[in-house]
VEXBAFI-413514 format. One record per residue (C-alpha): residue number from 1; x, y, z. Coordinates in steps of 0.1 Angstrom, whole numbers. Example, Ala and Ser with C-alpha at 12.3 -4.5 7.8 and 13.67 -1.06 7.14 Angstrom:
BEGIN
  roro     c1     c2     c3
     1    123    -45     78
     2    137    -11     71
END
This chain:
BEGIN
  roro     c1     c2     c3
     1    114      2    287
     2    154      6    296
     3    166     33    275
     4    200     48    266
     5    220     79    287
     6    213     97    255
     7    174     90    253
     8    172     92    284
     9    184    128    279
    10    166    132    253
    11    132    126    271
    12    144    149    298
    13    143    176    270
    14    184    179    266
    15    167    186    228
    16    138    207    235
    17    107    204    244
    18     91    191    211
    19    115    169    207
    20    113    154    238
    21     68    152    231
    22     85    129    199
    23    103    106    218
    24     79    104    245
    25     50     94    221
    26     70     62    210
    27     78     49    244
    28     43     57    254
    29     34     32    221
    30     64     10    227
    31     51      2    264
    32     20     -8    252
    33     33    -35    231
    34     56    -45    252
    35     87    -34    242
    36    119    -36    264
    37    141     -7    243
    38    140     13    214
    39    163      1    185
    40    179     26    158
    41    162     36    127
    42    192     22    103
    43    176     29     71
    44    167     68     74
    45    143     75     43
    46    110     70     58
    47     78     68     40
    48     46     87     59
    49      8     75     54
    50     -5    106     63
    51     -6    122     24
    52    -40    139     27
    53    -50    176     38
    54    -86    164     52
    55    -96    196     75
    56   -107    177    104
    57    -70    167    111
    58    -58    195    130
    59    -38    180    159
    60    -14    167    127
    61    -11    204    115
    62     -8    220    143
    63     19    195    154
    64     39    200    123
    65     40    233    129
    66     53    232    167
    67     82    206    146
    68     88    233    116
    69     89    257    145
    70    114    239    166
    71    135    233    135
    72    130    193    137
    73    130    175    106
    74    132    138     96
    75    165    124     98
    76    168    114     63
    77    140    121     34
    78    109    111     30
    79     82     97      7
    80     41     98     13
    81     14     83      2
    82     -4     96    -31
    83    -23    128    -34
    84    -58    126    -32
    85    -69    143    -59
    86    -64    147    -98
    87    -89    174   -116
    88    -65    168   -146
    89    -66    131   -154
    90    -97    120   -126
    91   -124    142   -139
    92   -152    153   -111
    93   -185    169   -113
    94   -189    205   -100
    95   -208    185    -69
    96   -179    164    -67
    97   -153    194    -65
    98   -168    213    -40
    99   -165    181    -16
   100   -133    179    -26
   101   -126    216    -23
   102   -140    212     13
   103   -126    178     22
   104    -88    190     16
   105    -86    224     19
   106    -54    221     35
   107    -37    204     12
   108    -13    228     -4
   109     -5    242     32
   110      0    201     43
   111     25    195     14
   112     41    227     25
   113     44    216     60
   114     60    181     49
   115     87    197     28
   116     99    216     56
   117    100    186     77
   118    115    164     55
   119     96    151     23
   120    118    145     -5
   121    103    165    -32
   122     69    176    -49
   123     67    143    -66
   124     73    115    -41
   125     36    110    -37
   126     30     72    -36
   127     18     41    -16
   128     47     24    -36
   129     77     40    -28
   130    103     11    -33
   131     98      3    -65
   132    128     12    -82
   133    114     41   -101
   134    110     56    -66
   135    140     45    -51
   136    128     40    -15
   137    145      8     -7
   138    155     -4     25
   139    178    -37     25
   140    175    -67     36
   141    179    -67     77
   142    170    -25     80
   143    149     -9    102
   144    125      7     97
   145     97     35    108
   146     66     34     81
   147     34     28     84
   148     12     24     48
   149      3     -9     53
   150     10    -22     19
   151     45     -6     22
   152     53    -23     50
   153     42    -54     42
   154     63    -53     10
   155     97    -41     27
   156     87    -68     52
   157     87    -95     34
   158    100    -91     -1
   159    133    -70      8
   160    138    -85     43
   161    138    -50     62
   162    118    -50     98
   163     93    -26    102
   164     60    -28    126
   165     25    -22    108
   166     25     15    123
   167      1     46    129
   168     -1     75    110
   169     27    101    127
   170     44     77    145
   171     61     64    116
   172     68    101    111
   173     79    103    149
   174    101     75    141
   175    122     92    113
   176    126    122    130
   177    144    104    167
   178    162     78    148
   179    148     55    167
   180    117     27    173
   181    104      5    200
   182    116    -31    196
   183     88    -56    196
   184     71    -75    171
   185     79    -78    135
   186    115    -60    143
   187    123    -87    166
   188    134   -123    155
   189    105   -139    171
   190     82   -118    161
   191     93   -128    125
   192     84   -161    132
   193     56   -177    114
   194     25   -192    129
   195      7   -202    101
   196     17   -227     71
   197     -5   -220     40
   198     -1   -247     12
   199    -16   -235    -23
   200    -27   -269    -42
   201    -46   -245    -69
   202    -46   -262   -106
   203    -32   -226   -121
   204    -14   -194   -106
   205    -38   -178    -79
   206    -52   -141    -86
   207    -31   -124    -64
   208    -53    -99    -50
   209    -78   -130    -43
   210    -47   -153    -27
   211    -41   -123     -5
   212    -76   -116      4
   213    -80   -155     17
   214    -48   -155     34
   215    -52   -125     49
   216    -88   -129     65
   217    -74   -163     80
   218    -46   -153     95
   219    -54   -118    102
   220    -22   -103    120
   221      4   -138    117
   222     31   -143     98
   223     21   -172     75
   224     46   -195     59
   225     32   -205     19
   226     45   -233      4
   227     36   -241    -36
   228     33   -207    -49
   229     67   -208    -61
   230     55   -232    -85
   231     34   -206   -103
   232     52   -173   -101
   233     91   -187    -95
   234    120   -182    -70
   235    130   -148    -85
   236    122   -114    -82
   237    118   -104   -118
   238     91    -75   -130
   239     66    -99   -128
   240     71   -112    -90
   241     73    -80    -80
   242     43    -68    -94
   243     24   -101    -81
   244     37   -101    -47
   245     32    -60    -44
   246     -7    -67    -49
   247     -4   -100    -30
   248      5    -84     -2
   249    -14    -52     -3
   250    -43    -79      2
   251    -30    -99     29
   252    -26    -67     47
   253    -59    -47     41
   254    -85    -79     40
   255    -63    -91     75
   256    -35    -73     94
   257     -3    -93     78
   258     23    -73     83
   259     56   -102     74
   260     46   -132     51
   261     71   -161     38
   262     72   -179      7
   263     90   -212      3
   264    123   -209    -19
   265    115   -172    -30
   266    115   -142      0
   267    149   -137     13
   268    143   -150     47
   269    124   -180     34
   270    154   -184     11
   271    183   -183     41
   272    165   -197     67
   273    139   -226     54
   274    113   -237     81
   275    137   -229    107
   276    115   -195    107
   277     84   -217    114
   278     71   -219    151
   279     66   -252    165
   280     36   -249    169
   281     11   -238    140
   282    -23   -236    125
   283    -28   -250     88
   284    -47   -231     59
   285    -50   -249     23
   286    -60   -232     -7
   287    -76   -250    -35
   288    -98   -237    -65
   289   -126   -237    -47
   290   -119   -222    -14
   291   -105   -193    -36
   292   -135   -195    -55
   293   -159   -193    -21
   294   -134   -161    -10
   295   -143   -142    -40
   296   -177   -148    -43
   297   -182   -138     -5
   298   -175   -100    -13
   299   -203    -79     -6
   300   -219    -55    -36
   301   -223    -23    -18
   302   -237      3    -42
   303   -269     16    -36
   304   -281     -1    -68
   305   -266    -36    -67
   306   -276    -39   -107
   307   -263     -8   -122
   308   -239      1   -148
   309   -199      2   -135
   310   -195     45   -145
   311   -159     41   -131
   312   -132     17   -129
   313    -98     22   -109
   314    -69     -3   -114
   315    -37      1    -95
   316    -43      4    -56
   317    -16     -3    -49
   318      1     18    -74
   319      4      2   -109
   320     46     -9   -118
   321     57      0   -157
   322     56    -37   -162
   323     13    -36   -154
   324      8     -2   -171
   325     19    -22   -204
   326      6    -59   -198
   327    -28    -38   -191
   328    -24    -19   -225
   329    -14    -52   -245
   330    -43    -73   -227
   331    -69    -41   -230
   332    -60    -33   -266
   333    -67    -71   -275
   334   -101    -73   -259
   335   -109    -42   -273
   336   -103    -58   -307
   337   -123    -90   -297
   338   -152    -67   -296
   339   -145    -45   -326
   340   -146    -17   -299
   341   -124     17   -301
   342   -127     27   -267
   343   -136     15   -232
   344   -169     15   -225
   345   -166     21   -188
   346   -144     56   -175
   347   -110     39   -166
   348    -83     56   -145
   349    -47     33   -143
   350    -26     47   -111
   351     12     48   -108
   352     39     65    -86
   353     43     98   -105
   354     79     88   -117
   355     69     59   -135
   356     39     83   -151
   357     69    103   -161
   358     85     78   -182
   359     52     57   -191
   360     38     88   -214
   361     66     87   -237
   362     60     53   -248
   363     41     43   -277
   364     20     23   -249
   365      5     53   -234
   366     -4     70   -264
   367    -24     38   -271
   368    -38     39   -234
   369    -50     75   -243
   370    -65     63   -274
   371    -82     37   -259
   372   -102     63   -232
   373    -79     52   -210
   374    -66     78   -183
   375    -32     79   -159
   376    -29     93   -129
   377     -9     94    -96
   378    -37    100    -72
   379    -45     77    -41
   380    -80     58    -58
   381    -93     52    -17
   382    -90     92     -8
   383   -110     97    -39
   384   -132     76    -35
   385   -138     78      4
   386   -164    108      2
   387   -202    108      7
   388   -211    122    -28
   389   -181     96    -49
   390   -198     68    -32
   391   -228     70    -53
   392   -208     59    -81
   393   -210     24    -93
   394   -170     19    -94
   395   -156    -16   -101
   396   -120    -23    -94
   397    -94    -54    -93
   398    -82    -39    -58
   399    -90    -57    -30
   400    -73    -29     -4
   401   -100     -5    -27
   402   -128    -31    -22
   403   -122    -32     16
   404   -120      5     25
   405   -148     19     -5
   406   -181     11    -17
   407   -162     -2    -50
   408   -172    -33    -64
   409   -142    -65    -68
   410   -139    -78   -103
   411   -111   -101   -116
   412    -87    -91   -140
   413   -100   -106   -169
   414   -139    -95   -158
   415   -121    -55   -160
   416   -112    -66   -194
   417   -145    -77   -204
   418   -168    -50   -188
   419   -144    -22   -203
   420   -144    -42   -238
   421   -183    -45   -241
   422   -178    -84   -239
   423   -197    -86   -204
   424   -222    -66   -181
   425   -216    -72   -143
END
């Protein structure tokens, strides 16, 4: 890798000792890939993936310290991924707690750790930090250094910034030098597509299923998709965003998609047509039924394949304002259907904690509440990645929650009728 006098220095410890460990780490990564220099950072406010104070992590916290130590901090402020726990709103058994207890015991000391290094505040705990809520939004042509996969994937491909699909501390690593390797998606190549993806469905795909297929056949390409303009527009409005934020949460968790394009909507599809199309490509057409035989292919994993849902999460990734209320609108209506007060299944709705801020003083939340229904900010895959959780029969319209718990797929409107008492599983 050919570096710069000054990172040169830099690695020669002109900086210190810690600092030069920092940069080393990313050329060390950057070599692997390939990469032939390390590119600035131009968009500062990193997000980490690393939001969780599991005990058995110990080379993080003892590397934080030797930063806060060395008085290194991120060169502009940061966001992380959501808490993983919520006693308040995400009620656990005693059991339950004392795994939990155990599990993170070093979460307040973690969130201690990530203020002095550079988190923004107490409350930017969430997988999606660029909504505008948030306010953690790179532009079009930025670079990057984050590493939640649905994050990336998003500022990727639906605000035009260039980030690689990242580990845990490097993206940290990143933020802290100013500076990341240059290969892959940062590159213009590497934003090339290598995959066109034609959607000839009869009505607008599920998003978390379109991602899902996409995802497991392309794994880590860049597909190009032509027709789903047709369904959800060529504009990013409340409801694109919402679509293409779960879209691509899928994409990225069922496969490794890190940059997707869609025909007459993303901003490099939009400037740059099939000129960002690689000669030569592979072909993937959805229909109904291939979206149909990609759904029912999900494995049931609970122990009892025929119990009772106890649980449902929706909003992995986090939930926007405009799905908290479409979700109270379309449950209060089922719940009528049924002549049913409440939901009959315990339901937890996730969102970035400064959209919970606003959401509970609308008239839509009290109805949520009234309904059984409870909010929270917490990360529903922390929770639910534990021995004793897993026992639970949780149903979900996450396919990133599907993938990496024991929690059971359902479509939207299957949530709406297990929770109304219209439908069993």
């Amino acid at each position: 890798m050919e570096l710069t006098k000054e990172q040169q220095d830099m690695l020669a410890g002109s900086q210190g000792e810690v600092m030069a460990k920092v940069l080393q780490t990313l050329v060390m990564f950057g070599d692997i890939f390939g990469a032939t220099k390390l590119v600035p950072v131009t968009y500062q406010h990193g997000h980490l993936v690393t939001s969780f104070g599991i005990a058995i992590l110990k080379p993080l916290f003892l590397t934080m310290d030797k930063l806060i130590a060395a008085n290194i901090h991120t060169k502009g402020k940061l966001t992380v991924d959501p808490r993983p726990i919520d006693y308040e709103n995400v009620k656990c058994n005693p059991l339950e707690k004392i795994v939990f207890h155990v599990m993170y015991k070093k979460q307040q000391e973690y969130e201690e750790q990530l203020l002095k290094v550079g988190l923004r505040d107490k409350d930017s705990f969430t997988c999606a930090s660029y909504l505008p809520e948030v306010g953690n939004i790179p532009q079009k042509g930025d670079v990057l250094s984050w590493a939640e996969s649905s994050a990336v994937v998003y500022a990727n491909s639906v605000l035009g910034a260039r980030c690689n699909r990242n580990s845990g501390m490097l993206d940290l690593f990143g933020s802290i030098v100013g500076y990341v390797p240059y290969f892959g998606l940062v590159t213009d190549v590497g934003r090339k597509a290598t995959w066109k993806v034609y959607i000839k469905t009869t009505k607008k795909p599920e998003a978390q299923i379109l991602g899902s297929a996409i995802g497991m056949k392309v794994m880590e390409s860049v597909p190009y998709i032509y027709g789903l303009d047709s369904f959800i527009g060529t504009e990013l409005n409340d409801e694109t965003i919402a679509y293409l934020k779960d879209f691509g949460a899928a994409t990225a968790s069922n496969g490794a998609v890190g940059l997707y394009h869609i025909d007459h909507l993303t901003p490099e599809a939009k400037e740059l047509g099939e000129s960002l199309i690689m000669e030569d490509v592979n072909t993937y057409c959805i229909d109904d039924e291939e979206l149909e035989r990609v759904y029912k292919s999900y494995p049931v994993m609970w122990k009892d394949k025929n119990a009772k849902p106890n649980l449902c999460f929706i909003g992995c990734p986090h939930l926007t304002y405009h799905q908290l209320v479409l979700w109270t609108e379309n449950l209060e209506k089922a719940l009528k259907e049924t002549g049913a007060k409440k939901v009959k299944v315990r339901t937890v709705m996730t969102t970035p904690p400064q959209i919970r801020e606003e959401f509970v003083k609308s008239k839509e939340y009290q109805k949520l509440i009234a309904m059984g229904v409870k909010v929270s900010s917490i990360c529903p895959l922390m929770y639910t990645n534990n021995p004793i959780t897993k026992r639970r029969a949780i149903i979900t319209n996450s396919n990133k929650l599907r993938t990496y718990s024991v929690s059971r797929y359902c479509k939207d409107q299957e949530i709406l009728d297990l929770l109304s008492g219209k439908a069993g599983v």
